[in-house]
Residue frames as qw, qx, qy, qz and C-alpha x, y, z in Angstrom:
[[0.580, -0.195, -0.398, -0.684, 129.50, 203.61, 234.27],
 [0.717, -0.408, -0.565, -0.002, 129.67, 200.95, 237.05],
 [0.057, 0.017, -0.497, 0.865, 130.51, 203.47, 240.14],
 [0.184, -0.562, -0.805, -0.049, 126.91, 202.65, 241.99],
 [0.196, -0.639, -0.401, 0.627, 127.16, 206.39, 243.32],
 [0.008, -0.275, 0.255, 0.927, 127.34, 207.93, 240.19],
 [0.210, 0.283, 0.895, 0.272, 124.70, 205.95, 238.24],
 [0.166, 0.509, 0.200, -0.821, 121.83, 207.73, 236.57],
 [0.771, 0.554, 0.276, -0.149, 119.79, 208.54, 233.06],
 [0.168, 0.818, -0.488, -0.255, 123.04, 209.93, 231.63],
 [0.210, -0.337, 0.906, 0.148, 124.25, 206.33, 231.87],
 [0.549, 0.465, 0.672, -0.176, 121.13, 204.75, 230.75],
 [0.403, 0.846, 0.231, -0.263, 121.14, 206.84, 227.77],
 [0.234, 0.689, -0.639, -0.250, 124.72, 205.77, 226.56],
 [0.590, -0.054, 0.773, 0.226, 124.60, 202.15, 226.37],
 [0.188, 0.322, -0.739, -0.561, 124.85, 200.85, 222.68],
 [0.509, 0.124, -0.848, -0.079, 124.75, 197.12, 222.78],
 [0.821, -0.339, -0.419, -0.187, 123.46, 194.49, 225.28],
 [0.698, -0.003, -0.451, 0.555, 126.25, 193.96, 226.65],
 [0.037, -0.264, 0.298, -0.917, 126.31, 197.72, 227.80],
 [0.797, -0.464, -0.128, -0.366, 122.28, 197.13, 229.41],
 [0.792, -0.558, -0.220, 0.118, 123.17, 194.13, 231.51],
 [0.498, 0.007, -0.358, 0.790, 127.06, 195.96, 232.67],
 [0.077, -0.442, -0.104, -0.888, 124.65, 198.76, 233.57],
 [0.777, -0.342, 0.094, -0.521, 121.93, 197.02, 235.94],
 [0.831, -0.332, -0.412, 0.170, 124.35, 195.12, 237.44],
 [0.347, -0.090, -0.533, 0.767, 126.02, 197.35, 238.92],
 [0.347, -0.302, 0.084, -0.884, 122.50, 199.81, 239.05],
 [0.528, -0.362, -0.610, -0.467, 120.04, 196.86, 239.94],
 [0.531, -0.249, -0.590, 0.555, 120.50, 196.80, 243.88],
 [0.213, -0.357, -0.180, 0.891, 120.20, 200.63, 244.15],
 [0.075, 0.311, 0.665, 0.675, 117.59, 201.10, 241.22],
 [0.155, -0.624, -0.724, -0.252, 114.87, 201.58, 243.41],
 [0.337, -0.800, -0.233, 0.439, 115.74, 203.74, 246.29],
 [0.403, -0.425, 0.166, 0.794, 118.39, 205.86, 244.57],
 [0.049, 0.242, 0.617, 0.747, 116.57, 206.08, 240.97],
 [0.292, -0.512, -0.739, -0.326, 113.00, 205.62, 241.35],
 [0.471, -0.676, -0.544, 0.159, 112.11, 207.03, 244.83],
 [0.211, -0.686, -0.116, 0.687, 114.23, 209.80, 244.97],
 [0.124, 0.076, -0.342, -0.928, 113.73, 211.46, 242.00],
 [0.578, 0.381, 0.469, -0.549, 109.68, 210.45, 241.89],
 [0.125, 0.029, 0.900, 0.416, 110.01, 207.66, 239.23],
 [0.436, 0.344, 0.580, -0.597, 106.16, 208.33, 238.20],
 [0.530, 0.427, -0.403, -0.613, 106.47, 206.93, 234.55],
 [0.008, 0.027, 0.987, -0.157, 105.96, 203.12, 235.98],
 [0.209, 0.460, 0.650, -0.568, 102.78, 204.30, 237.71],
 [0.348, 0.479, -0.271, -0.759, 101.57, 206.44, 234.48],
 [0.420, 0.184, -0.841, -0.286, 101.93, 203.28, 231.89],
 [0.018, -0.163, -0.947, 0.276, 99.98, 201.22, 234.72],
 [0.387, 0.547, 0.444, -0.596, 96.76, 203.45, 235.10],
 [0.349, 0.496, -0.317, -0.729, 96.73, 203.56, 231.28],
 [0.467, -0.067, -0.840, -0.266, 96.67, 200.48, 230.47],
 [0.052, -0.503, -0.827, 0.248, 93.69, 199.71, 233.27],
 [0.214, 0.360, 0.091, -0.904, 91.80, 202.67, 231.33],
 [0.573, 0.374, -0.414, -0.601, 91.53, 200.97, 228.26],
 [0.123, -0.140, -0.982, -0.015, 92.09, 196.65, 229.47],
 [0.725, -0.145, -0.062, -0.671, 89.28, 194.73, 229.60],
 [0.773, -0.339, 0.506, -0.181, 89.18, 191.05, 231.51],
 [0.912, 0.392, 0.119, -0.036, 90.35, 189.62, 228.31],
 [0.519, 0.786, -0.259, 0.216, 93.38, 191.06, 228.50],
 [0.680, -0.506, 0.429, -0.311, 95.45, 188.44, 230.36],
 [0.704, -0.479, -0.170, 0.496, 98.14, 187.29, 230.89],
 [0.022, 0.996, -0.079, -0.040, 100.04, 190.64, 230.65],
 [0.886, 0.095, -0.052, 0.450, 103.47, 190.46, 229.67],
 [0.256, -0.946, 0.052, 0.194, 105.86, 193.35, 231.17],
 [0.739, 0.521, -0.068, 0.423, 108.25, 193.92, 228.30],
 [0.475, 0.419, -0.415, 0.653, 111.89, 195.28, 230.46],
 [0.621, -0.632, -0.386, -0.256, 110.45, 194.73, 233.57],
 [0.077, 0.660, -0.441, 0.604, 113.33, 195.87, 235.21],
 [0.109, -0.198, 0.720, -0.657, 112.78, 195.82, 239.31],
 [0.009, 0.288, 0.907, -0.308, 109.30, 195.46, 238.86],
 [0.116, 0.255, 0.072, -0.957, 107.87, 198.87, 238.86],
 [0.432, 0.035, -0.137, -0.891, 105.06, 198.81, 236.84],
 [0.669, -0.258, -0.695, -0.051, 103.78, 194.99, 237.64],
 [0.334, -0.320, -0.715, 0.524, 103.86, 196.25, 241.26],
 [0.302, 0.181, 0.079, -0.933, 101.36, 199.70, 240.08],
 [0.505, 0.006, -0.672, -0.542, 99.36, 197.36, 238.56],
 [0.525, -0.335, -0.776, 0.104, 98.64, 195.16, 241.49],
 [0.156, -0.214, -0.511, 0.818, 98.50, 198.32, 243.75],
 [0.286, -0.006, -0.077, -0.955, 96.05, 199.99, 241.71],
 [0.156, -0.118, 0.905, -0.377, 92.37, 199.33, 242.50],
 [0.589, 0.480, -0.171, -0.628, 90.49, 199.77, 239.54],
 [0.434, 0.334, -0.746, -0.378, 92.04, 196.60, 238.18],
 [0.392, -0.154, 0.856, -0.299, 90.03, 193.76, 238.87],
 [0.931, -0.274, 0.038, 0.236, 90.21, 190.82, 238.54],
 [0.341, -0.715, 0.499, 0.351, 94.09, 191.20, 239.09],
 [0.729, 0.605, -0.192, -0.256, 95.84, 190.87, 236.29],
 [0.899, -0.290, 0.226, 0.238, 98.43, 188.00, 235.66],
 [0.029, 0.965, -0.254, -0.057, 102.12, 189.33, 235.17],
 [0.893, 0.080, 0.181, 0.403, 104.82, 187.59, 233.18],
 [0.175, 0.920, -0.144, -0.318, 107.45, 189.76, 233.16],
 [0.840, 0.248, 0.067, 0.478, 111.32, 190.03, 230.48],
 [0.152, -0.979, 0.074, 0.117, 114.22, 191.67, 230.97],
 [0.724, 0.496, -0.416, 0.239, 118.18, 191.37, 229.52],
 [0.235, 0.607, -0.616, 0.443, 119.50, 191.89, 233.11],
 [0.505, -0.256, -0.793, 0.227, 119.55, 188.77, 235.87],
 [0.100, -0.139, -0.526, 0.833, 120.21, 191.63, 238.51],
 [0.355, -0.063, -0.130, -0.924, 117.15, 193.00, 237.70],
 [0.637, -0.146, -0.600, -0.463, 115.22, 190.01, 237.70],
 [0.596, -0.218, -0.735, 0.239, 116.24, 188.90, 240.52],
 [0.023, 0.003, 0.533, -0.846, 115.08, 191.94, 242.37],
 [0.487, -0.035, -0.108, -0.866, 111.72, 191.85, 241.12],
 [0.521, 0.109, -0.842, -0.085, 111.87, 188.76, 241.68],
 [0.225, -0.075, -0.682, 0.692, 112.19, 188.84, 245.34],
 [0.194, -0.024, 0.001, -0.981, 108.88, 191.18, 245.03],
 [0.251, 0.165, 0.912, -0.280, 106.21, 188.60, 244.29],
 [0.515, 0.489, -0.048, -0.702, 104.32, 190.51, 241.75],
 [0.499, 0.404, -0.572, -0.510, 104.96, 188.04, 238.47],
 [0.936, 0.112, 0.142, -0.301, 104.43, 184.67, 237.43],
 [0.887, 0.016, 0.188, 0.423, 106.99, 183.88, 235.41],
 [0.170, -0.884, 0.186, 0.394, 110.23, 185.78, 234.83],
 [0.842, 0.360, 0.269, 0.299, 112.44, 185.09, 231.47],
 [0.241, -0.529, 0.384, 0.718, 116.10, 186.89, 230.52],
 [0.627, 0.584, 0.448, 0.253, 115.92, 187.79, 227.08],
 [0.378, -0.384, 0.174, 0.824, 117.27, 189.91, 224.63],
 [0.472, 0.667, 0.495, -0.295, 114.42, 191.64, 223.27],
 [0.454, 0.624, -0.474, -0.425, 116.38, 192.69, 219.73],
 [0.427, 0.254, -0.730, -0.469, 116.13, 189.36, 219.18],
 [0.656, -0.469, -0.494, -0.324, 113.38, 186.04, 218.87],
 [0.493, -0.303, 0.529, -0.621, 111.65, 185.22, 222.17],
 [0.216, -0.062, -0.969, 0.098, 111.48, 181.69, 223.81],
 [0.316, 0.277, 0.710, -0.566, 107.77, 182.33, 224.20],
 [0.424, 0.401, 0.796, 0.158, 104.73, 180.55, 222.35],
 [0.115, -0.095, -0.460, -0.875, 102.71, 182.39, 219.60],
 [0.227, -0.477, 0.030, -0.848, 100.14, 184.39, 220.64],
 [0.437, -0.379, -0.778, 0.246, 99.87, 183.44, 224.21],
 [0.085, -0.293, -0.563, 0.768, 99.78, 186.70, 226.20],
 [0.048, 0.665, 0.727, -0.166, 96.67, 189.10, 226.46],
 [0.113, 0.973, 0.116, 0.167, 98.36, 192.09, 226.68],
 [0.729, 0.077, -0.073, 0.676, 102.01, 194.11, 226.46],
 [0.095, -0.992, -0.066, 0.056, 103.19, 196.87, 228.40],
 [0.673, 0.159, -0.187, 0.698, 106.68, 198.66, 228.75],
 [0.031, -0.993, 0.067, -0.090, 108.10, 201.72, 230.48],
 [0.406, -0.822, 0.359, 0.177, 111.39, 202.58, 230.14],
 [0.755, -0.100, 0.516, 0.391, 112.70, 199.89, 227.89],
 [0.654, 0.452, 0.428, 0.431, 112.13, 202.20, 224.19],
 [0.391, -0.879, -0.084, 0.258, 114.35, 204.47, 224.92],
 [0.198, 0.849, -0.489, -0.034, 118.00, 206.26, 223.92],
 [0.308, -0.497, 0.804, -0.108, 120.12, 202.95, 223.47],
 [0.563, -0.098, 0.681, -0.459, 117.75, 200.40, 224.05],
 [0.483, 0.085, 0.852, 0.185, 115.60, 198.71, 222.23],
 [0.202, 0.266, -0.253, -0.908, 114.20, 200.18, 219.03],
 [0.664, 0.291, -0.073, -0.685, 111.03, 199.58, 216.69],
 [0.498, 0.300, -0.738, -0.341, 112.73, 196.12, 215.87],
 [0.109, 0.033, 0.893, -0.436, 111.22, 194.42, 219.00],
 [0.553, 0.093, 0.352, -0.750, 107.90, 194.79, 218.01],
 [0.816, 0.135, -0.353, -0.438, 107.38, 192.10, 215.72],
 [0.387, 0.022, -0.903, 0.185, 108.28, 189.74, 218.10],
 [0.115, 0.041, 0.560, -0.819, 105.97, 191.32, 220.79],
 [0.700, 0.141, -0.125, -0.689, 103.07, 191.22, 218.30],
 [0.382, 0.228, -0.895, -0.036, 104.30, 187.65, 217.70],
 [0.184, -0.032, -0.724, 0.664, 103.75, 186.69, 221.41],
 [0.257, 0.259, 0.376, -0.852, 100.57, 188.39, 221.83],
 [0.338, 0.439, 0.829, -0.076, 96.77, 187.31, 220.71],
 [0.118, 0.496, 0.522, 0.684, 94.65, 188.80, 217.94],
 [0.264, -0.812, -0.225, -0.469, 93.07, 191.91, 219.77],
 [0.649, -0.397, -0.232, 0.606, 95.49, 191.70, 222.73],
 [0.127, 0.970, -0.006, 0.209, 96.16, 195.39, 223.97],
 [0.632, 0.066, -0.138, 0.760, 99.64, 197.28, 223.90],
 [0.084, -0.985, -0.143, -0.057, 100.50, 199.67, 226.09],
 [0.725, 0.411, -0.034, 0.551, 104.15, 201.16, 224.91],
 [0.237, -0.871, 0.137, 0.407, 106.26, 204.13, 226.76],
 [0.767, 0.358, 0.187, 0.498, 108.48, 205.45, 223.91],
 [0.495, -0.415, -0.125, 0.753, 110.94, 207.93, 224.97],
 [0.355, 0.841, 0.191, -0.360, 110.37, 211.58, 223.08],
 [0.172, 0.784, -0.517, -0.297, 113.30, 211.80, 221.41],
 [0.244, -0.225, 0.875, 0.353, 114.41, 208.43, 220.86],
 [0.557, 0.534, 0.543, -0.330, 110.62, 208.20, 219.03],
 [0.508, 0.832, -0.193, -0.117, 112.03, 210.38, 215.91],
 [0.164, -0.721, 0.631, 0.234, 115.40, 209.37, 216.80],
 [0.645, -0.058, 0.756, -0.100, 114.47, 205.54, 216.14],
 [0.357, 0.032, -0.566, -0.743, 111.85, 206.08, 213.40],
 [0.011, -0.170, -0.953, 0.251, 108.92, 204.83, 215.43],
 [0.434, 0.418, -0.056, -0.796, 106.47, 207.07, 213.73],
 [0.572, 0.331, -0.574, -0.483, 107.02, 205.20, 210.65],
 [0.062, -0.343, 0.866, -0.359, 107.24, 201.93, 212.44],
 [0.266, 0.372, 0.507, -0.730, 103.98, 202.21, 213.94],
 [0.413, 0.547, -0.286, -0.670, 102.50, 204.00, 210.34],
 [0.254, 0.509, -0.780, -0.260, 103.85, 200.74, 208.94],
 [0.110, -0.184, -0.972, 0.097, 102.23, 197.89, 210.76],
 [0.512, 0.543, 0.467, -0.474, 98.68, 199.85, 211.01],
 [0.482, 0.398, -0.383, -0.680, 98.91, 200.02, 207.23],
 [0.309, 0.238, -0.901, -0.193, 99.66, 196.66, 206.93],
 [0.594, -0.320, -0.225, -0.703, 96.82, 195.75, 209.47],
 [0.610, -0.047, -0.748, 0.257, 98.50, 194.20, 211.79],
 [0.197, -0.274, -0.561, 0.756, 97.62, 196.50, 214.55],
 [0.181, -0.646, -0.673, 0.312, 94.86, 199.00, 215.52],
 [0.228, 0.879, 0.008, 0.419, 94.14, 202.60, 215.15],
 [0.634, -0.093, -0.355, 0.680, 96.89, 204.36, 217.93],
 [0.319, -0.912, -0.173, -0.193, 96.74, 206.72, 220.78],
 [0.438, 0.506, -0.295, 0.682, 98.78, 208.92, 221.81],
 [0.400, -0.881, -0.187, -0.169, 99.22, 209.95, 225.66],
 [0.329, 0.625, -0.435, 0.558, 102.03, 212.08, 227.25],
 [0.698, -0.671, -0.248, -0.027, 103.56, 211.20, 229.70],
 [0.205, -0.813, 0.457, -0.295, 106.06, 213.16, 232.46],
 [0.680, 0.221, -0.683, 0.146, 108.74, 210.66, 233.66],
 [0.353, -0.250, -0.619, 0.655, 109.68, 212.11, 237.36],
 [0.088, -0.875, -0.280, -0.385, 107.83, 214.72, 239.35],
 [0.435, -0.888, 0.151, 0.018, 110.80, 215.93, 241.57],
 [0.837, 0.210, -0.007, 0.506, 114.11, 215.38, 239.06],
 [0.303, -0.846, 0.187, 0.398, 117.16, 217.85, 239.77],
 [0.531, -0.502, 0.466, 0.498, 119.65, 216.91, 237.52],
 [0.211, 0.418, -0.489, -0.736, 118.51, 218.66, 234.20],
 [0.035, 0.189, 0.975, 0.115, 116.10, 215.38, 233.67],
 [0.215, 0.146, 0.670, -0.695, 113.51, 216.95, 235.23],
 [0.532, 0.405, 0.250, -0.701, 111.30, 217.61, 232.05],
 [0.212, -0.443, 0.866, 0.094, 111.68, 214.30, 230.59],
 [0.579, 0.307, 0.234, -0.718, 109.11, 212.93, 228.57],
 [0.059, 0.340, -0.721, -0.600, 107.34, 210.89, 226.13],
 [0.645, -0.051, -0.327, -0.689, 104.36, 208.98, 224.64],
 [0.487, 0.032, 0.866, -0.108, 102.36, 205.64, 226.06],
 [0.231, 0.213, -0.729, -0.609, 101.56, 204.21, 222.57],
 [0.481, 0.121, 0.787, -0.367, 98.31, 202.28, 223.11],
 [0.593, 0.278, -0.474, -0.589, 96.69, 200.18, 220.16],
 [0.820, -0.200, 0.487, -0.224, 95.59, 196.39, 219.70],
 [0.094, -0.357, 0.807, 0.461, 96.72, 193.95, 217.60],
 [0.547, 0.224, 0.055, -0.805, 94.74, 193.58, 215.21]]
């Protein structure tokens, strides 16, 4: 899993545990962007960005970028030119390497390591709004991150989620979901597919899955 020439979703899609994330993106986080993202048209960053600057409104600020990886979707956000005022971008992620490329990028405010299956060192309800792409996913992090995300996040603050297709049933994030609008902690919920790459080869190609968008409520 750490050969930097083999690296791919196949490997992303077997980690377990933490531990398996950050041995993964360190040896992918150097090569994440050109080798992943750019050559296979990475175009589920950019997707999660224009959605969530359909439905924000100026109130929804600061923006927290929930596995913010390299950057990717805090750097479609600032590219895209519908959003304005610019929105402010705190991003989290479990792997340094990662951070420290997005780092290097200038897009965020603050950056924070975390391990998002469990609490966050960050106040109650500061941010505005929560996105993600990529992070709920085969492996990763399941339905048990969200009550720390809602935690973290003002009363009408908007979420915009990527949840893999399959790991969606695989997880139980139906019920999840089902479970905190009964309880009224959240919003009704939209549903919008979305295509991951537009130029994958390697049996990926029709990869897919949902941007979850609701508020807290």
């Amino acid at each position: 899993m750490t050969d930097k020439k083999s690296l791919g979703l196949d490997d992303a899609y077997a980690v377990k545990t933490p531990d398996d994330n950050r041995e993964l993106y360190r040896a992918w986080a150097a090569t994440y962007d050109s080798d992943f993202a750019a050559a296979r048209g990475y175009q589920y960053p950019l997707r999660i960005a224009d959605i969530f600057v359909r439905h924000a409104n100026p109130s929804d600020t600061p923006l927290l970028d929930v596995g913010a990886g390299t950057g990717l979707v805090a750097d479609a956000l600032h590219r895209n030119p519908d959003l304005a005022p610019a929105v402010v971008v705190d991003g989290i992620d479990i792997s340094p390497e990662m951070l420290t490329v997005s780092r290097g990028k200038n897009i965020y405010r603050h950056l924070h390591e975390a391990d998002l299956t469990g609490p966050l060192d960050l106040p109650d309800a500061h941010y505005g709004a929560v996105v993600s792409a990529g992070t709920f996913t085969h492996g990763h992090v399941g339905p048990v991150a969200l009550a720390e995300l809602l935690r973290v996040c003002r009363p009408g603050g908007l979420f915009v989620l990527g949840v893999n297709g399959e790991a969606f049933d695989q997880y139980h994030f139906g019920s999840a979901f089902a479970a905190l609008q009964a309880d009224k902690r959240i919003t009704a919920i939209e549903f919008d597919p979305v295509k991951y790459f537009d130029r994958a080869v390697d049996g990926h190609d029709d990869d897919s899955g949902y941007a979850v968008i609701f508020r807290k409520a």
